[in-house]
N, C-alpha and C positions, 0 to 999 in steps of 0.2 A: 254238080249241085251239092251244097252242102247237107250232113244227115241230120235230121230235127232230133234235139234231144230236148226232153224236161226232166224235171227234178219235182220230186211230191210224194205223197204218204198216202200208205198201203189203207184203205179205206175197209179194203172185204177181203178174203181168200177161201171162200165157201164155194168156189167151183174148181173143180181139177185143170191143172196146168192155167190157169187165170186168176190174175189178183184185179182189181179196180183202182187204179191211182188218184186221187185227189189232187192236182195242180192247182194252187194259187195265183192271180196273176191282180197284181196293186197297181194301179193308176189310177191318178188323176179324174175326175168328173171333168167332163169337156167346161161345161158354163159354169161349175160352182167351185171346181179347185179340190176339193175333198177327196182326201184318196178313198178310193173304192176297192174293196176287193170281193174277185170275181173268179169260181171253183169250177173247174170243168175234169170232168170227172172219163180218163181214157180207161179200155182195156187192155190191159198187157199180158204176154207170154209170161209162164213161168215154170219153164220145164223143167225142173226138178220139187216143184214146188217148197221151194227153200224163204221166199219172203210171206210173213207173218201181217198180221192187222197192226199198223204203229210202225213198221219199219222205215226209215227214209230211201228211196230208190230213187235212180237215174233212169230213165226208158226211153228207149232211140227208135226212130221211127222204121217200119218194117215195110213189104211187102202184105196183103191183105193174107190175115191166119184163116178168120172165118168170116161172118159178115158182120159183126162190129167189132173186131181184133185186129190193129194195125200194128200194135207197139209191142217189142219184147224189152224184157227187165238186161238192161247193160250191168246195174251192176247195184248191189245194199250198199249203200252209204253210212248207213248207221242202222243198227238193228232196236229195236224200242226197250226201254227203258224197263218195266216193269217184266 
């Protein structure tokens, strides 16, 4: 079975070893055609605590960390801006 990666931005990193990802996901309205976008928000590993609030990250789907921790940080894509 394939490993589930998404791509999305570091939302919080106000708990240790855990950031909050923000995923986007743009589709389509079934009946009215209008793309919709829709934010689901995972928690990821961040064992060094190295990703910041603004960073863009990758995160791959894990074994259960704690009880809502399933995802660790694969990798910063780009670090933020300011």
């Amino acid at each position: 079975m394939a490993v589930k990666e998404r791509v999305g931005v570091v939302v919080s990193d106000k708990m240790q070893k855990t950031v909050v990802v923000a995923v986007e996901n743009r589709a389509p309205h079934p009946k009215y055609g209008k793309i919709v976008v829709k934010t689901r928000r995972y928690k990821a590993h961040d064992e060094n605590n190295e990703a910041k609030v603004g960073d863009r990250v990758r995160i791959r789907e894990t074994r259960p960390l704690s009880r809502t921790k399933r995802w660790v940080i694969a990798e910063i894509l780009s670090p933020r801006t300011t």
